[in-house]
C-alpha angles and dihedrals in degrees: 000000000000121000121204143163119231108222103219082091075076111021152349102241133008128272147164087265092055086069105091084055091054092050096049094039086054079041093062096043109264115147108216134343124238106234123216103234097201085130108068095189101129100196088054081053101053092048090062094046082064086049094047099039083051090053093039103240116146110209143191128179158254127205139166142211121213137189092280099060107018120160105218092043118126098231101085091202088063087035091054090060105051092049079051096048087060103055091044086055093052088051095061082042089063086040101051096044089255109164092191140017118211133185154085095289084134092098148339111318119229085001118125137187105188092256154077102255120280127249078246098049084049094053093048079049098060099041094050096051089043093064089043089053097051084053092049089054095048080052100045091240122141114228102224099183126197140222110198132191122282101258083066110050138348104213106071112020108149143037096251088055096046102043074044088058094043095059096041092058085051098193124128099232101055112083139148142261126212116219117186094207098066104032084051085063096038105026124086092197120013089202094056088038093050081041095055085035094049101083084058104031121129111141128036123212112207100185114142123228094270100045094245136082110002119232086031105087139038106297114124097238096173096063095036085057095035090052086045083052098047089057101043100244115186111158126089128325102201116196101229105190129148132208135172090278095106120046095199094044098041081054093050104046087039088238088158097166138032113269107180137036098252144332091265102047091047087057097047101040083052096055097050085054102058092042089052088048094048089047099054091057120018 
């Protein structure tokens, strides 16, 4: 088991001020960080993965797609780049010594249509992420795709759809990510959802109902790590927490007051908790 912290609890992108967080996050135990590739400049990437690789900190990463570039769109122009986005993501992936990239980069983020997706969005899904996926695999990068909450996105929204999707793109290096945010809203049971995700299952979310501390709020953490156990899970477990940090980000994820004493406490606390988790029961 590897145990990491993903950085959009502190910003949207990584820069020389972040370091006294990296320092202190590699202080407190973690293995790795997950890094928020917004930025999709490849060489700005490669110069962190010397940076990361000098502090020891092991990484993988989070991207998005947006209205603009959204890979199941009709408009193949908009489709194309969003196709194109990925890739480019997975390249700064490479570049930046990523082992996995996780996110919702199916599809347009926040974007709706008033309706559940279409047989032909899904066909324009699959396709997309099959060509990504021939290019993660050129680069050496895991597709870790995610299904989010309802209120998110309307496309991938559950474990069976996306293990669905999974299998239908049918290539080895898409796979899928678990995020207990998210399943707690949309999953009647978290043992029977990690069951239908786990031949696909390459990246672990911990993020507690609220967004903040985990093991401080409602989620039902015996039956996501028994179901973690059940399966044999082993990869990475990300703390995936916001705060207020980030204007743009607090908006996006609708984080509208403050949930946890600081940055720091929230880490380490976080951390304690999934170690005590994993040792009662691997």
């Amino acid at each position: 088991m590897k145990f990491g912290m993903n950085l959009l609890l502190w910003a949207g992108g990584v820069d020389d001020s972040l370091m006294p967080v990296l320092e202190s996050l590699k202080a407190m135990g973690f293995d790795g960080v997950e890094l928020p590739i917004f930025d999709l400049d490849v060489d700005n990437w490669g110069k962190w993965g010397k940076k990361l690789d000098d502090l020891g900190l092991e990484r993988t990463a989070v991207t998005v797609r947006t209205g603009d570039d959204n890979p199941i769109s009709a408009d193949e122009a908009n489709r194309r780049r969003g196709i194109d986005a990925n890739k480019l993501a997975l390249d700064c992936c490479q570049a930046a010594g990523a082992q996995t990239l996780v996110g919702p980069y199916h599809s347009a983020l926040g974007e709706f249509s008033g309706q559940g997706p279409t047989d032909d969005e899904w066909k324009r899904g699959v396709e997309s992420m099959t060509e990504v996926a021939e290019h993660a695999q050129k680069v050496g990068v895991m597709l870790g795709v995610e299904y989010l909450n309802r209120f998110e996105t309307y496309f991938l929204t559950c474990a069976t759809d996306t293990a669905r999707f999974c299998e239908a793109v049918n290539r080895p290096h898409c796979k899928m990510m678990y995020d207990t945010f998210h399943a707690n809203i949309e999953e009647k049971c978290p043992k029977a959802a990690i069951k239908t995700a786990s031949p696909y299952l390459c990246h672990v979310h911990i993020s507690e109902n609220d967004r903040s501390t985990p093991g401080t709020g409602g989620i039902n953490w015996d039956d996501n790590f028994d179901g973690l156990k059940d399966v044999g899970y082993d990869g990475w477990m990300m703390i995936e927490a916001f705060g207020l940090a980030l204007p743009e980000l607090a908006a996006a994820t609708k984080i509208w007051r403050r949930m946890f004493e600081s940055e720091e406490k929230l880490a380490k606390d976080g951390l304690t908790f999934m170690k005590e988790q994993v040792a009662k029961r691997w």
